[in-house]
mmCIF file of the C-alpha atoms, coordinates in Angstrom:
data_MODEL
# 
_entry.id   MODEL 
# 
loop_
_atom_site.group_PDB 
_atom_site.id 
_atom_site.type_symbol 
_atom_site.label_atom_id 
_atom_site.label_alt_id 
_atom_site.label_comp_id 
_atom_site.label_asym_id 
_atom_site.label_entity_id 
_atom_site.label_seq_id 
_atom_site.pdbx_PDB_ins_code 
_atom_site.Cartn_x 
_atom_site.Cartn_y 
_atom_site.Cartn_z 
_atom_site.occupancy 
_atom_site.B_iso_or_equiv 
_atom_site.pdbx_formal_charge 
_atom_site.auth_seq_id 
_atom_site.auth_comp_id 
_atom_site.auth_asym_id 
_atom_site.auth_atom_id 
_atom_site.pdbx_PDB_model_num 
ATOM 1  C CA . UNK A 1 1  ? 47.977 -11.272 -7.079  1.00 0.00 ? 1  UNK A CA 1 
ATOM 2  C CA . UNK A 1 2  ? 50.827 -12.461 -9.163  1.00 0.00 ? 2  UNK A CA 1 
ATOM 3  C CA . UNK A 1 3  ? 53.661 -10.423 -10.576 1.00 0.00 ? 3  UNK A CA 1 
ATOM 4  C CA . UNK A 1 4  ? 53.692 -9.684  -14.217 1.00 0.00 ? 4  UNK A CA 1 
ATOM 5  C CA . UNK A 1 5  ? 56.856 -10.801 -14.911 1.00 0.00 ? 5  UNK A CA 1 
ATOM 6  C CA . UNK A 1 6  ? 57.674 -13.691 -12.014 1.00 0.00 ? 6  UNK A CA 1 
ATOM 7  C CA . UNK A 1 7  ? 57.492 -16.456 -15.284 1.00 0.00 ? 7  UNK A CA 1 
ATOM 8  C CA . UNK A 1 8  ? 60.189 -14.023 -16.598 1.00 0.00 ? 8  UNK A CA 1 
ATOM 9  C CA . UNK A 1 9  ? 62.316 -13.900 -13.373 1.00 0.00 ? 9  UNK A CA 1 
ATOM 10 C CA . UNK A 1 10 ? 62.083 -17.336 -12.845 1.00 0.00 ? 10 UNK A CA 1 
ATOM 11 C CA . UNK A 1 11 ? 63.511 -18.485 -16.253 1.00 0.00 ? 11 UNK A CA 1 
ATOM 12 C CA . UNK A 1 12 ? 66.096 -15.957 -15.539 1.00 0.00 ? 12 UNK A CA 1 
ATOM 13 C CA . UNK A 1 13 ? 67.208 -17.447 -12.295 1.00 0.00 ? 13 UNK A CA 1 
ATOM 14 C CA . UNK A 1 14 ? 67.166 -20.739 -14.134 1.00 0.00 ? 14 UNK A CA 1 
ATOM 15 C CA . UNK A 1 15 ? 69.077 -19.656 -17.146 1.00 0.00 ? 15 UNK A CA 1 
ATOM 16 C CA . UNK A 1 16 ? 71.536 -17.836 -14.977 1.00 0.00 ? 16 UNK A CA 1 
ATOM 17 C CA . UNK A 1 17 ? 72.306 -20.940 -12.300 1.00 0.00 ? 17 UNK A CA 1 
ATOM 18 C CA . UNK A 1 18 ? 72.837 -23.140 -15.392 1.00 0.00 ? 18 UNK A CA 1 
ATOM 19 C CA . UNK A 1 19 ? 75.392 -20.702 -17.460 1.00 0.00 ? 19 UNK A CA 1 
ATOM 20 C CA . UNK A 1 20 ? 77.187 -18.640 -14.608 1.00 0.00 ? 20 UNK A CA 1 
ATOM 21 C CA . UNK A 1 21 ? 77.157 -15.349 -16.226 1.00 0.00 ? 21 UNK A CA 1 
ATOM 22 C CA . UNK A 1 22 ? 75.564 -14.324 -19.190 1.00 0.00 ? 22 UNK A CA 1 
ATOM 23 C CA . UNK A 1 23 ? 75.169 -10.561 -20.757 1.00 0.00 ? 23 UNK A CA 1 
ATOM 24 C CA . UNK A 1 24 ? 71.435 -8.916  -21.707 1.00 0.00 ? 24 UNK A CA 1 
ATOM 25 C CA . UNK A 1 25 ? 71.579 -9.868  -25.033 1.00 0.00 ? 25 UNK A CA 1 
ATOM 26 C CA . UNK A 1 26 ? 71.975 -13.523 -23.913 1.00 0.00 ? 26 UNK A CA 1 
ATOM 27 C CA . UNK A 1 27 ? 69.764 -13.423 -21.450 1.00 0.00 ? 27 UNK A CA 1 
ATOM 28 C CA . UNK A 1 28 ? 66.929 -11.881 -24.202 1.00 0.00 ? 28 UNK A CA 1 
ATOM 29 C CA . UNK A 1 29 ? 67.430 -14.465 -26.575 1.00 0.00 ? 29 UNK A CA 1 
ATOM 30 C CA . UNK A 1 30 ? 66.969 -17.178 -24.581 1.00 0.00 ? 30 UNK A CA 1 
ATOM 31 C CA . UNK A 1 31 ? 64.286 -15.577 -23.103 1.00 0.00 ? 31 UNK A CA 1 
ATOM 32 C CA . UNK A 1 32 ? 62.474 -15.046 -26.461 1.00 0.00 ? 32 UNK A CA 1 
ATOM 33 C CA . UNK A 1 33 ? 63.409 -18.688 -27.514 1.00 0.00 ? 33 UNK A CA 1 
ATOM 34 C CA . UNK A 1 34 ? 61.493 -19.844 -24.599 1.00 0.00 ? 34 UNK A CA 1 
ATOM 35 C CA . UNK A 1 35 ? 58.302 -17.830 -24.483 1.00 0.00 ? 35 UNK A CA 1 
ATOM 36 C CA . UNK A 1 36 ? 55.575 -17.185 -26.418 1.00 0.00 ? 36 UNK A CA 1 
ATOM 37 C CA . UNK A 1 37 ? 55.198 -13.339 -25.680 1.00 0.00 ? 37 UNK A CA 1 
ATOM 38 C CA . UNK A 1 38 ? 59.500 -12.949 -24.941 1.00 0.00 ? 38 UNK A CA 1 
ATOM 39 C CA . UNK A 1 39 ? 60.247 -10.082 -23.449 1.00 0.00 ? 39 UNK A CA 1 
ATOM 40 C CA . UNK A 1 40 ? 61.405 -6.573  -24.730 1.00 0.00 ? 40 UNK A CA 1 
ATOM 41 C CA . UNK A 1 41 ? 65.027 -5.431  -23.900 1.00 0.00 ? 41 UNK A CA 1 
ATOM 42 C CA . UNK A 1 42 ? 63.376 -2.764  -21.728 1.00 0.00 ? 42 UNK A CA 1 
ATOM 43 C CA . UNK A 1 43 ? 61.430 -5.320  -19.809 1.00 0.00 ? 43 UNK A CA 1 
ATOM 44 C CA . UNK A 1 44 ? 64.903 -7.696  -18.833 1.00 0.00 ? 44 UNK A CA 1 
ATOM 45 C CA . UNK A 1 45 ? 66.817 -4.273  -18.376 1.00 0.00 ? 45 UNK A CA 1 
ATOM 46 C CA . UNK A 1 46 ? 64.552 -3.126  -15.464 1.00 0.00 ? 46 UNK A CA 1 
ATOM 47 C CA . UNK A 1 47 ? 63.480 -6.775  -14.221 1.00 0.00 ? 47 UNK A CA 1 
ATOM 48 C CA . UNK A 1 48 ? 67.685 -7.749  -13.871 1.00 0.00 ? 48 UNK A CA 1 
ATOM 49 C CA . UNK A 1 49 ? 68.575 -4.160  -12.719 1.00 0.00 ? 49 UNK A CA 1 
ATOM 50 C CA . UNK A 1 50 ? 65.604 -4.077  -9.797  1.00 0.00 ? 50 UNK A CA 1 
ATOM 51 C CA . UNK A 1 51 ? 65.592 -7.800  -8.291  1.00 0.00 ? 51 UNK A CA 1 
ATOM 52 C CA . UNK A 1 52 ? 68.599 -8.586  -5.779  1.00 0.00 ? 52 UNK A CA 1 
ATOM 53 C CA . UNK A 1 53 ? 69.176 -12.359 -6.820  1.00 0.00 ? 53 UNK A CA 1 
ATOM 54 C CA . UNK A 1 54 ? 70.981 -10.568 -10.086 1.00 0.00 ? 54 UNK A CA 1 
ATOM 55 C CA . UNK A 1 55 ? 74.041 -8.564  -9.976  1.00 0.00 ? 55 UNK A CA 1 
ATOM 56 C CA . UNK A 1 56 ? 76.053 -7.146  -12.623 1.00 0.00 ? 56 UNK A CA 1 
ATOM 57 C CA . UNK A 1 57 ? 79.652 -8.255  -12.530 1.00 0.00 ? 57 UNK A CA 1 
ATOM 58 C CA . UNK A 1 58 ? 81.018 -6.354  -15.495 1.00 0.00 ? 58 UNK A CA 1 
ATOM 59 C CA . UNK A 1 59 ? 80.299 -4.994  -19.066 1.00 0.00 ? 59 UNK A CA 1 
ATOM 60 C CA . UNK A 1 60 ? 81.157 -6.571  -22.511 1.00 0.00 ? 60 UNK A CA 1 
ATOM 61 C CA . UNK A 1 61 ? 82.373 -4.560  -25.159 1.00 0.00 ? 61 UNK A CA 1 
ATOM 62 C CA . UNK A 1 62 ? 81.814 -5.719  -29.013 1.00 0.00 ? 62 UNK A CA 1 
ATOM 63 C CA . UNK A 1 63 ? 80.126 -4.552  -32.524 1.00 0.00 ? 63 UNK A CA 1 
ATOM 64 C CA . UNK A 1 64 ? 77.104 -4.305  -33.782 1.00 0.00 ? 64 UNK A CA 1 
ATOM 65 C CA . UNK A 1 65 ? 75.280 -4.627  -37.318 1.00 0.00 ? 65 UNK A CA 1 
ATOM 66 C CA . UNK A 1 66 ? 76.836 -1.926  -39.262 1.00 0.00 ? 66 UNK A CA 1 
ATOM 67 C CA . UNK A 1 67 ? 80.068 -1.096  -36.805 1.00 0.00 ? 67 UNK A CA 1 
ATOM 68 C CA . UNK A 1 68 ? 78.593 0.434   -33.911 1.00 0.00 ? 68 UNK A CA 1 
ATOM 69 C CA . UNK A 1 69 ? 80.538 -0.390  -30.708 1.00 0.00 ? 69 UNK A CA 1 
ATOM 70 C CA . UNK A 1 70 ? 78.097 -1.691  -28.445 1.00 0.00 ? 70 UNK A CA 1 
ATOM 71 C CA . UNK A 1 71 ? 78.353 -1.905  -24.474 1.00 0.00 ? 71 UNK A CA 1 
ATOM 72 C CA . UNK A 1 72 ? 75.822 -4.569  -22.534 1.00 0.00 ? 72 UNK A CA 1 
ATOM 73 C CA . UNK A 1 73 ? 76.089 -5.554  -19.258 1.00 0.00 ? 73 UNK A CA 1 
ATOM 74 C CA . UNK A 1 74 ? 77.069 -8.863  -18.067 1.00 0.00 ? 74 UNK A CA 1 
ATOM 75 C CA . UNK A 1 75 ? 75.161 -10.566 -14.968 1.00 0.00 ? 75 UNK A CA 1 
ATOM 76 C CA . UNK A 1 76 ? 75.053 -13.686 -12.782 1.00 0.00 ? 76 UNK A CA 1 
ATOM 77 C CA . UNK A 1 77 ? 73.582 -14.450 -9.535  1.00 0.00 ? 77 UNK A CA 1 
ATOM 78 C CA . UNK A 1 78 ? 74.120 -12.134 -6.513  1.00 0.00 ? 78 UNK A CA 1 
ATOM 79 C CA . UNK A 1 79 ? 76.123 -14.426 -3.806  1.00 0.00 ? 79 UNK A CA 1 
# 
């Protein structure tokens, strides 16, 4: 049986050896670049929180659309 989302974790794992480190929103939009279907934020958030090849090495602050302050994580590959 194959996992729903290996294709996802797989370009993840590619993206993130290429780049280093790279936070969600990154990680989305290349995601969604790349596929067809993409992925929702949900979907990456539990996929990069869950697998042990990610970890998350700190957070990035910055603004939104409108003001907001925003918070996302930033990962890279677990050594």
């Amino acid at each position: 049986m194959m996992s729903r989302t290996r294709r996802l974790r797989t370009e993840i794992v590619d993206f993130l050896s290429a780049v280093g480190e790279a936070n969600t929103t990154t990680i989305l939009e290349h995601v969604n670049k790349r596929f067809r279907w993409g992925a929702t934020m949900n979907q990456l958030g539990n996929v990069l929180a869950r697998d042990r090849r990610f970890s998350k090495v700190g957070f990035d602050e910055g603004t939104d659309v409108g003001g907001f302050r925003t918070r996302v994580c930033v990962w890279s590959m677990a050594s």
